[in-house]
TIVEX-52139 format. One record per residue (C-alpha): x, y, z. Coordinates in steps of 0.1 Angstrom, whole numbers, plus 5000, padded with zeros to 4 digits. Last residue first. Layout:
N
XYZ;...
# end
This chain:
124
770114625872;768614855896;768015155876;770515365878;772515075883;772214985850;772115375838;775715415850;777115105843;775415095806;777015455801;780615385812;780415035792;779215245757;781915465764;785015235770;783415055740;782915345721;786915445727;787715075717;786415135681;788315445681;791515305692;791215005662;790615255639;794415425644;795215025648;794214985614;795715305600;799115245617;799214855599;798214985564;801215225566;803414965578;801814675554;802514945521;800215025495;800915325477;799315655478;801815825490;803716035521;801116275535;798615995537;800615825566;800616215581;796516215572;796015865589;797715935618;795416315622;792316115616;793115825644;794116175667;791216335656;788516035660;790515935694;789416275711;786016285699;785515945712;786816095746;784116385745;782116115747;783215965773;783716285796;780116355791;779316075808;781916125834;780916435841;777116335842;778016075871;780116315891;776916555885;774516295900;771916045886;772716155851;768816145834;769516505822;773016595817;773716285803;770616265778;771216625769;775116525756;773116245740;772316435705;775216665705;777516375712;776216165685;776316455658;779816495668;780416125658;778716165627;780616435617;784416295626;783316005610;782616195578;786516375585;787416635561;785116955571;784616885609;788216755616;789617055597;787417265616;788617085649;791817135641;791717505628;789817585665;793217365680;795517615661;793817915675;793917805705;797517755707;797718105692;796018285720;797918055745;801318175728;800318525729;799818485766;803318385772;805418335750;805518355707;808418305691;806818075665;808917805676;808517825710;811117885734;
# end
């Protein structure tokens, strides 16, 4: 059982509620989070438009949606390490880096899915 009590329906409802307060909190507290977004609303057109077929535009739109996806959970670690003080510690300096480290390799899953698409797109 949940912990809220909640089943069924009611729990969906309330799940989704929770992930809209996510993303808002992603939105408000997160710069990266921003400018990221920004980047998907700018070549989310670009995908559905010059993707040579739909699988294609999926999956271009799949990998940005997938930086998305790292940027909150790397924002969500670094918030809980955050949560327990200021101080400098290697463990908690260690869980941030790699929390970074998973975004930077999220563009370069993306950037690689793109250039292989458009490449041989266009004959490259």
């Amino acid at each position: 059982m949940a912990k809220t009590g909640a089943t069924g329906f009611t729990r969906i409802i309330n799940a989704a509620g929770y992930s809209w307060a996510g993303l808002k909190a992603a939105y408000t507290n997160e710069a990266a989070f921003r400018q990221e977004l920004w980047l998907v609303i700018v070549l989310s057109p670009v995908a559905i438009i010059f993707g040579p077929s739909y699988a294609d535009k999926a999956v271009l739109l799949a990998s940005l949606i997938f930086i998305l996806l790292i940027e909150i959970l790397n924002s969500a670690l670094e918030a809980v390490v955050d949560r327990f003080g200021d101080e400098i510690h290697p463990l908690s300096g260690r869980a941030k880096d790699m929390g970074s480290a998973a975004v930077l390799l999220a563009f370069f899953i993306t950037g690689l899915i793109w250039f292989s698409v458009f490449s041989e797109m266009l004959g490259l």
